[in-house]
C-alpha positions as CSV (number, residue, x, y, z in Angstrom):
1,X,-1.5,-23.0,-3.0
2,X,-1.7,-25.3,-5.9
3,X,-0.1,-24.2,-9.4
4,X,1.3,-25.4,-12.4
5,X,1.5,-25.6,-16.2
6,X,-2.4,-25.2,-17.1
7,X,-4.2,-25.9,-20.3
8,X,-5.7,-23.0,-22.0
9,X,-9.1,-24.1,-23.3
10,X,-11.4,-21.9,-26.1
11,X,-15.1,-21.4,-26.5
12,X,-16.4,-19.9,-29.6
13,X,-19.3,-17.2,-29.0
14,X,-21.5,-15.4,-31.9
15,X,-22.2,-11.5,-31.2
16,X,-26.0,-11.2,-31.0
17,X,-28.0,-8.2,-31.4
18,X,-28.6,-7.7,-27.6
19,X,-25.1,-7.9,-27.2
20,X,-25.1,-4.4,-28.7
21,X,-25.2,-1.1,-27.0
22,X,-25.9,2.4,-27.9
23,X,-22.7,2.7,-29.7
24,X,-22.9,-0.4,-32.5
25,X,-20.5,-2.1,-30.2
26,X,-20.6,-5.0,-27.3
27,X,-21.8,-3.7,-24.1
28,X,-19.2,-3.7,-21.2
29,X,-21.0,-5.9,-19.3
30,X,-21.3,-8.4,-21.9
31,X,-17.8,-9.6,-21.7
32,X,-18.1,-10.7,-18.2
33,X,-21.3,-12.5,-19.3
34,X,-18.8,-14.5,-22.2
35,X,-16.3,-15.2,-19.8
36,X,-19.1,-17.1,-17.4
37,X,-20.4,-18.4,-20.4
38,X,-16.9,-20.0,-21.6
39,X,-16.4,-21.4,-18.2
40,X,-19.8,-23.1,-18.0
41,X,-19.2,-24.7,-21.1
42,X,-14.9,-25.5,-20.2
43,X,-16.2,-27.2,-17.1
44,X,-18.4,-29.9,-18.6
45,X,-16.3,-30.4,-21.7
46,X,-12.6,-29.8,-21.0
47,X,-12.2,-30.5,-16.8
48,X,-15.1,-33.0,-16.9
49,X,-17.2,-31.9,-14.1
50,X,-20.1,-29.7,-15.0
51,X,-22.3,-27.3,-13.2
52,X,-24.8,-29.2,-12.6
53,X,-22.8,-32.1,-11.0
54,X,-21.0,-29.4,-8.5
55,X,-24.7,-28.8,-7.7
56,X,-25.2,-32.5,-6.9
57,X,-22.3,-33.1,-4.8
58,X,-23.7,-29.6,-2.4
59,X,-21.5,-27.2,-3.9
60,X,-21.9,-24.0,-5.7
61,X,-19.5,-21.2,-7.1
62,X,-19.9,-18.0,-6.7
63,X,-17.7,-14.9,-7.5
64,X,-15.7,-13.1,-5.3
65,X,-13.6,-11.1,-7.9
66,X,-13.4,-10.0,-11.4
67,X,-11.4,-7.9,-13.8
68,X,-12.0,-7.0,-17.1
69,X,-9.7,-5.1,-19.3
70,X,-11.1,-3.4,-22.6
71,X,-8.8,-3.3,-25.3
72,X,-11.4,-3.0,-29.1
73,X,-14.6,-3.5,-29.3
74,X,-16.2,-6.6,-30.7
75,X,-19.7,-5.9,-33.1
76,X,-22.6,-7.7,-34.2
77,X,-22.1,-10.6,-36.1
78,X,-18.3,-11.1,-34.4
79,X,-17.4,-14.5,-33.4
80,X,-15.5,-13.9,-29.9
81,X,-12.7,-16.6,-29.4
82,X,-13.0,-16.4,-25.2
83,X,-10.0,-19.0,-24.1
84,X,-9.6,-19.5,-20.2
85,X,-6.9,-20.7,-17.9
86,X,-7.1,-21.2,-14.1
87,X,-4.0,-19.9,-12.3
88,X,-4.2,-21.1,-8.7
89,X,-6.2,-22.7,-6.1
90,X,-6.4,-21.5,-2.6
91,X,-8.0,-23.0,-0.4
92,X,-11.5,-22.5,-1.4
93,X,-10.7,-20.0,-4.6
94,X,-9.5,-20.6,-7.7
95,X,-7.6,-18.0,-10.1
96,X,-9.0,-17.8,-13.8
97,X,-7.7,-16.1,-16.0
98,X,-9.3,-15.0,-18.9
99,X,-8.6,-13.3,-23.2
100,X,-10.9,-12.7,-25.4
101,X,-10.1,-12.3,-29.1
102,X,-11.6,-11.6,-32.3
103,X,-11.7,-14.7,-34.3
104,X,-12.1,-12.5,-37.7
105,X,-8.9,-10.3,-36.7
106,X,-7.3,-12.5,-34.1
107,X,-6.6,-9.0,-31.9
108,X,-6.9,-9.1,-28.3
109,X,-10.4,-7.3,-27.1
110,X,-10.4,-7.8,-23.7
111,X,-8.7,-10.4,-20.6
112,X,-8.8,-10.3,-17.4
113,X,-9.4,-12.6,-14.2
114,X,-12.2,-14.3,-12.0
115,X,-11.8,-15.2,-8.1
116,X,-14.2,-17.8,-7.7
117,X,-15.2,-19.4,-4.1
118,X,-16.9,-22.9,-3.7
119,X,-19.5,-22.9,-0.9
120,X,-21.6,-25.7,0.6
121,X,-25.0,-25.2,-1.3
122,X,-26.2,-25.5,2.2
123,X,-24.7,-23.5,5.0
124,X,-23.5,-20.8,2.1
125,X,-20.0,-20.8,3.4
126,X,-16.8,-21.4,1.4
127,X,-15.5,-24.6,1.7
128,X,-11.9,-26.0,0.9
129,X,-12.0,-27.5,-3.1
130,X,-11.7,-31.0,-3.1
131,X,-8.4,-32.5,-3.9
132,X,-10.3,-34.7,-6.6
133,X,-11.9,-31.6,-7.9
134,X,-7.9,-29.7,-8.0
135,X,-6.4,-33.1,-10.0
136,X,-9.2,-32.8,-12.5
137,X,-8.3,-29.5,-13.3
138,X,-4.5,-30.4,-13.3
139,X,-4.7,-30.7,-16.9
């Protein structure tokens, strides 16, 4: 098991009207759907290997666990602050932990955590992260 000291990185998401459910509020599921999204965007910009190069190399992540806690609700025209911190790598999972805050109030909404497991693109069978992948995300 890897850990230490890890950098807490944001992504800045806009409320848009399908975000919205029967109740003038952020559907449940939506939240999960801004935590993927943050982590899509944290990989190319802050740990400098995107998506699409996992994809290239014969890798691909897929999720093994996730937890969301609801705390407010977030409503159209909100600007969720959703800031994301790995926790630990093991062997072929990492640990991600995840807040999302209301950039208008600065209130918690919701956090939480993702088990994510690299598998080879091909066989679809986890596979041990890379020590180069681990020391990029040692940052």
């Amino acid at each position: 098991m890897t850990k230490k000291a890890n950098s807490i990185f944001s992504t800045e998401i806009i409320v848009r009207p399908d975000d919205i459910d029967l109740n003038n509020h952020v559907h449940f599921t939506k939240y999960l759907d801004y935590f993927l999204a943050a982590r899509y965007d944290q990989m190319s910009r802050c740990y400098k290997v995107s998506m699409e190069e996992f994809i290239g190399m014969g890798y691909n992540w897929v999720a093994s666990q996730m937890t969301i806690n609801y705390k407010r609700s977030l409503l159209l025209g909100d600007v969720a602050i959703v800031k994301t911190q790995w926790d630990s790598f093991n062997g072929a999972q990492v640990n991600v932990n995840f807040w999302i805050y209301s950039k208008k109030t600065n209130k918690l909404i919701s956090d939480g955590f993702g088990v994510f497991t690299l598998i080879k693109s091909d066989s679809l069978r986890p596979v041990r992260i890379p020590q180069e992948i681990v020391e990029k995300y040692l940052i």
